[in-house]
C-alpha positions in Angstrom: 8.1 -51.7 103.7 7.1 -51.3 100.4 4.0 -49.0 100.0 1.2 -50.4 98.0 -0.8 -48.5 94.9 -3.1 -47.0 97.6 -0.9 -45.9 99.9 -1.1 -48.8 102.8 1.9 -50.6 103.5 1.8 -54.5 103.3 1.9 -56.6 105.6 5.2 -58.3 107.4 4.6 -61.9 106.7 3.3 -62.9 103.5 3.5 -61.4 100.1 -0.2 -59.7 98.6 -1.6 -60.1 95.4 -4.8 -57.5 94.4 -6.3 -58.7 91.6 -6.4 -54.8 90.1 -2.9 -53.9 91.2 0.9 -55.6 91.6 1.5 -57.3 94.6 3.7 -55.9 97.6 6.3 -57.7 98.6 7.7 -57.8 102.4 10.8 -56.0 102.5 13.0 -59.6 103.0 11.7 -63.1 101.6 13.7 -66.1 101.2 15.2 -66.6 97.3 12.3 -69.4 96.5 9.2 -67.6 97.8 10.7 -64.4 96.0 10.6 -65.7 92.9 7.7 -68.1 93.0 5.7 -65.3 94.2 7.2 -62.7 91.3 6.7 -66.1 88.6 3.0 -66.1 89.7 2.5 -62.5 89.7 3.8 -61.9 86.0 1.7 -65.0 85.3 -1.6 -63.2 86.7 -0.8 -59.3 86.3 1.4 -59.4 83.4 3.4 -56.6 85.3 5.2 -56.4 89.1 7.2 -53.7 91.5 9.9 -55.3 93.0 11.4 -54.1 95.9 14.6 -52.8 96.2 15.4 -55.1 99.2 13.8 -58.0 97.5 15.7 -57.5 94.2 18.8 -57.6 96.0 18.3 -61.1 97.2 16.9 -61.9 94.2 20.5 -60.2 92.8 22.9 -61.3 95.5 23.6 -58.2 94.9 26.0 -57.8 98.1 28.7 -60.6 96.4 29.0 -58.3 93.5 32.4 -57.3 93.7 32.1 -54.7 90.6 28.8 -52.8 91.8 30.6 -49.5 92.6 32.0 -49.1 89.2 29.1 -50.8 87.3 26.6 -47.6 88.7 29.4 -44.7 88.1 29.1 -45.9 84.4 26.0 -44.0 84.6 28.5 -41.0 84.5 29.5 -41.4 81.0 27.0 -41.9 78.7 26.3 -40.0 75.9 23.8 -37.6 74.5 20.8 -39.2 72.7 20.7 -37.4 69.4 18.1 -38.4 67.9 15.8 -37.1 70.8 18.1 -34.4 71.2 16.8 -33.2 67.4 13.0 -32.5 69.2 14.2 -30.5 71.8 14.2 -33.1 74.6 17.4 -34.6 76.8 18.8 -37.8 77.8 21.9 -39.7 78.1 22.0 -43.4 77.0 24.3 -45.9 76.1 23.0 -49.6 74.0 23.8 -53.4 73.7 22.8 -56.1 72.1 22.8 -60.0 74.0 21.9 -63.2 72.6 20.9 -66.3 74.9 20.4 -69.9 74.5 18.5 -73.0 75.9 21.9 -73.5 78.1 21.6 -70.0 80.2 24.5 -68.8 78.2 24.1 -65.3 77.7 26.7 -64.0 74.7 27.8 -60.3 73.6 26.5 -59.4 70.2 28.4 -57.2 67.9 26.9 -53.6 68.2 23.9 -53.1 66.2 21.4 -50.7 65.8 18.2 -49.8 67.9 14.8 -50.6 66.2 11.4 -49.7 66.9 8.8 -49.5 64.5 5.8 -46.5 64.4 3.5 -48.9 65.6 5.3 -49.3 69.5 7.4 -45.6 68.8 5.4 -42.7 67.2 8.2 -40.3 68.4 11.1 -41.7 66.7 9.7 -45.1 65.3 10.6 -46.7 61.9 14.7 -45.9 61.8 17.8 -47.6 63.2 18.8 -45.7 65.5 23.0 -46.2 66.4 23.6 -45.0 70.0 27.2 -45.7 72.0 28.0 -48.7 72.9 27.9 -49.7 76.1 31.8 -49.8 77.8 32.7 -53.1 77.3 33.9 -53.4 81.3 30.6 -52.8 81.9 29.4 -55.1 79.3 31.7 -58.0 80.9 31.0 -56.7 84.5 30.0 -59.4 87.3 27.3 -57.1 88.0 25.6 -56.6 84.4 25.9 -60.7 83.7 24.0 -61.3 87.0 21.2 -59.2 85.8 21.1 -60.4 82.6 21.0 -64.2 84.2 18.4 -63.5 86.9 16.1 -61.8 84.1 17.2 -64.9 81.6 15.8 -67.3 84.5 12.4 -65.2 85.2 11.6 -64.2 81.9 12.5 -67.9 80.3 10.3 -69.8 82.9 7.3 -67.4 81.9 7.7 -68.4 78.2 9.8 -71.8 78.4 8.8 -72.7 74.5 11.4 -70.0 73.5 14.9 -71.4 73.4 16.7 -68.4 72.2 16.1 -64.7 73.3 17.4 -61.7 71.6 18.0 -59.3 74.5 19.0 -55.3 74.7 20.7 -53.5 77.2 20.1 -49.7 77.6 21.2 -47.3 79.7 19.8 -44.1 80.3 20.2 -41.0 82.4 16.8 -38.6 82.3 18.3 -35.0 83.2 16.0 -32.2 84.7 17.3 -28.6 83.9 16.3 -25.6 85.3 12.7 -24.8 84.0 12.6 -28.0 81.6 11.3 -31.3 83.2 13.1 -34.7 82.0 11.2 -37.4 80.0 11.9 -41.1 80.9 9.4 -41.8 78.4 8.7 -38.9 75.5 6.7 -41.2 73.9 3.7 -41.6 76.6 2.3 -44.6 77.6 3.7 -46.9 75.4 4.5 -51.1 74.8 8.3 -51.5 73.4 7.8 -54.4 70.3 9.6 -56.8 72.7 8.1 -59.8 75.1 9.5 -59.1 78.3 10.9 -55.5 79.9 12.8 -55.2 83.3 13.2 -51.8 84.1 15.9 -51.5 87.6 17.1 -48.0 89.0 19.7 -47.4 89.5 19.9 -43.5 91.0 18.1 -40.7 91.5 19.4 -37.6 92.4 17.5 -33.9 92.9 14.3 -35.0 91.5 10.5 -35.6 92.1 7.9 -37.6 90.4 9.4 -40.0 87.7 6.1 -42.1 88.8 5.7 -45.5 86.7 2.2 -46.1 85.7 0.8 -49.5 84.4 -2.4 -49.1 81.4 -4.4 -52.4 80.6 -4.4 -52.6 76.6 -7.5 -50.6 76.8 -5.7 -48.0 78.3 -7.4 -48.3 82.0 -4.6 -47.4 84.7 -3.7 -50.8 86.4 -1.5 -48.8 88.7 1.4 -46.4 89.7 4.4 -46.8 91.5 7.7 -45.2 91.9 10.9 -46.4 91.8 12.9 -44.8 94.6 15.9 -46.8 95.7 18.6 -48.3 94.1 17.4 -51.5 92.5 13.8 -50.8 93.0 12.2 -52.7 89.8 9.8 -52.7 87.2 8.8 -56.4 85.3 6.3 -56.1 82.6 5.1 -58.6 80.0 5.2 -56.1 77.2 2.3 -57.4 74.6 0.0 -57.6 77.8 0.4 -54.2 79.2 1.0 -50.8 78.5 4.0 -48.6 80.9 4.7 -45.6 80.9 6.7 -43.2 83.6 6.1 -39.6 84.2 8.2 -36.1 83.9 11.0 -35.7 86.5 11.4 -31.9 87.9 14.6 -30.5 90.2 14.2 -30.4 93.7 16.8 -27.5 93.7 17.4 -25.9 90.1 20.6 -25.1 90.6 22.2 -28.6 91.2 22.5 -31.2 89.0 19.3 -33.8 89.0 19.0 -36.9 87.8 16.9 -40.7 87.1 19.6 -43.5 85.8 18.3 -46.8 85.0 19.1 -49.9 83.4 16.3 -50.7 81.0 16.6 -54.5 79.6 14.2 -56.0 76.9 13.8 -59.8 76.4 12.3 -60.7 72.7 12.0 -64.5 71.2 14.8 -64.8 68.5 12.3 -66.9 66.6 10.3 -63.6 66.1 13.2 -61.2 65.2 11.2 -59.4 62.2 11.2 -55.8 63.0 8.4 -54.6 65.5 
């Protein structure tokens, strides 16, 4: 079951929608109702948790063949250095998609990262290169399906836009012995883009790492965690605010971890900086 904002758990049958919170989903729907009921729910809330046994439906995540090797990519990224230079830790690696009116979604050449002030007061207003991501893991079965399933959500919320810029980040948030790990070091925050999925991946060793929701007035909406493998995150990005709070190690002498994949959606028709 999935448990809902104030800790019931929802019921068997049906989907619920609160109209101050996301809705909880049962923990198996058929593919239609799952994704007319996560349609009308970023339609209403402008935000959703997804279960992790709904997203794999959603995923067909049992036919990818590559899944294995996609998540132990998570071993080998590299150090962020530009947060590295304020005294913070993470691990990401970056790419850059393009998609058309066909579905088709198509590799970019490796570009920079931009953010402006306005949506990043930590490190806002410079391109930022990270490491690419592998290109197996670029190409992989399991990458392309997620990329398509957030093309076909994200594109029926906004179906004027033909042509989507799209990133790809990865990112490991690492707890150390007396020093918590920031998923976001900026606070609660919106990302200059038009639509964010945000899918773990793992978490190893850690507590807390709690997702919170702000309305643009910076009222809570709600908090949830995401606590299995492809648990999910979908926010409209100019409609909400998100934000997710410090991880700490469980035991400080073993490695502790929160891996994601983080993938922003932005018209291509409004690719000014943000």
């Amino acid at each position: 079951m999935t448990r809902s904002r104030d800790g019931g758990t929802c019921q068997p049958d049906t989907p619920t929608v609160a109209a101050d919170r996301a809705p909880c989903y049962r923990a198996r729907m058929t593919f239609p109702s799952a994704r007319s009921a996560l349609h009308a729910t970023l339609q209403h809330h402008h935000f959703a948790f997804v279960s992790a046994a709904t997203m794999h439906d959603l995923l067909d995540a049992s036919a990818l063949d590559d899944w294995p090797a996609f998540t132990a990519s998570w071993n080998d990224l590299a150090p962020d250095t530009y947060l590295a230079a304020s005294g913070r830790h993470r691990r990401r690696r970056h790419a850059t998609f393009a998609a058309g009116a066909d579905g088709e979604v198509q590799a970019q050449p490796h570009q920079s990262h931009y953010q402006s002030q306005h949506y990043n007061h930590l490190q806002g207003g410079i391109q930022r290169w990270f490491e690419p991501v592998l290109p197996a893991i670029a190409n992989s079965h399991s990458l392309r399906r997620i990329l398509a399933f957030c093309h076909a959500v994200f594109g029926a919320l906004a179906p004027a836009t033909r042509h989507w810029h799209i990133e790809v980040h990865q990112f490991r948030i690492e707890a150390r012995a007396g020093e918590a790990g920031e998923p976001t070091p900026e606070g609660i925050h919106r990302d200059g883009v038009d639509y964010v999925l945000v899918l773990l991946i793992d978490r190893q060793n850690i507590v807390s790492g709690t997702t919170t929701i702000h309305a643009l007035d910076h009222r809570v909406l709600d908090t949830f965690t995401l606590t299995h493998p492809l648990d999910a995150a979908l926010v409209e990005d100019a409609r909400v605010f998100h934000g997710v709070t410090a991880v700490t190690a469980l035991d400080p002498e073993q490695p502790a971890h929160r891996d994601v994949l983080v993938v922003t959606f932005r018209a291509a028709d409004a690719s000014a900086p943000r």
